[in-house]
C-alpha positions, 0 to 999 in steps of 0.5 A: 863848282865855279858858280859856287866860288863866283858866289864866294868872290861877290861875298867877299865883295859884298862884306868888303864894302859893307865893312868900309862904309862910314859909321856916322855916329848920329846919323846910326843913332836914329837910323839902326833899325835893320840889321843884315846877316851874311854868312858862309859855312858848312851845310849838312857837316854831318854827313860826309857824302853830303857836306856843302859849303853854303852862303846866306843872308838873313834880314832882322828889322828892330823896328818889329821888334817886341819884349816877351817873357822869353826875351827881346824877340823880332823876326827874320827873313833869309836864306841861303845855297849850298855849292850843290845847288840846294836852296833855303828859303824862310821866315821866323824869328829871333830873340836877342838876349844881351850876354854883357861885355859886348856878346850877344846870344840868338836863338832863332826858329824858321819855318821855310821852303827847300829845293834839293838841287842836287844836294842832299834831299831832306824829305820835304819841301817844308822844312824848319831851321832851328839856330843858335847864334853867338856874337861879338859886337866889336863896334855898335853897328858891325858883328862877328859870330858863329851859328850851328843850326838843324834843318828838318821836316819835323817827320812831314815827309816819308824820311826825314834825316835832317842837316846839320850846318854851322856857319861864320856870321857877319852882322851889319846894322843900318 
């Protein structure tokens, strides 16, 4: 549990400092082309004996990305630990559907790669993340949202019981 809370004290320094750097105006108006996602919440909140605190990144280039009939779609790449030693790591994509008013609505797909540690054991070392993101963009470049998204192993494995997580979001456009 004290490597876990050290990871929690370099989020808070991570998001401090990429809260405080200067939004110059013209130069984001060129530039915004990468946005990084830092997260923190509850890995498998579902299941009591093996709930986790986790703690992601995910990175989205608006440069890939694409208009399709299902939205404005680009992909991601992420991942993320649980304070059981238990890591995700994946690739996917996103579509970013504008609500107005400043709100943005994400669903995402992943396809990726988990370790147990000494968490929970999902069944597969393949597994896929689905996620549901809302957002408010409270400056153009600077995001707060939350996400809740399932973990599973589409029946690959010999079980396949899944995790439920939900997460507190900060986006960071560069």
């Amino acid at each position: 549990m004290n490597n876990f809370n050290l990871l929690n004290k370099i989020f808070l320094v991570i998001f401090l400092v990429l809260l405080a750097l200067p939004n110059n105006a013209e130069e984001n108006k060129t530039n915004k082309n990468t946005e990084y996602n830092f997260y923190i919440g509850n890995f498998d909140f579902s299941d009591h004996k093996q709930s986790a605190i986790l703690l992601g990144f995910q990175h989205q280039n608006e440069q890939l990305e694409r208009k399709t009939f299902l939205g404005d779609m680009s992909p991601i790449t992420g991942g993320f630990v649980t304070e059981n030693s238990a890591a995700y790591v994946y690739t996917g994509v996103e579509w970013n559907y504008d609500m107005g008013s400043k709100m943005t609505f994400t669903p995402s797909f992943a396809p990726g790669l988990y370790s147990q540690g000494d968490g929970k054991d999902l069944g597969h070392v393949l597994e896929f993340k689905t996620e549901i993101q809302a957002a408010y963009n409270f400056s153009e470049n600077n995001s707060f949202g939350m996400s809740y998204n399932h973990v599973s192993n589409a029946s690959l494995g010999s079980k396949n019981p899944g995790a439920n997580s939900y997460e507190f979001n900060f986006l960071k456009k560069f």
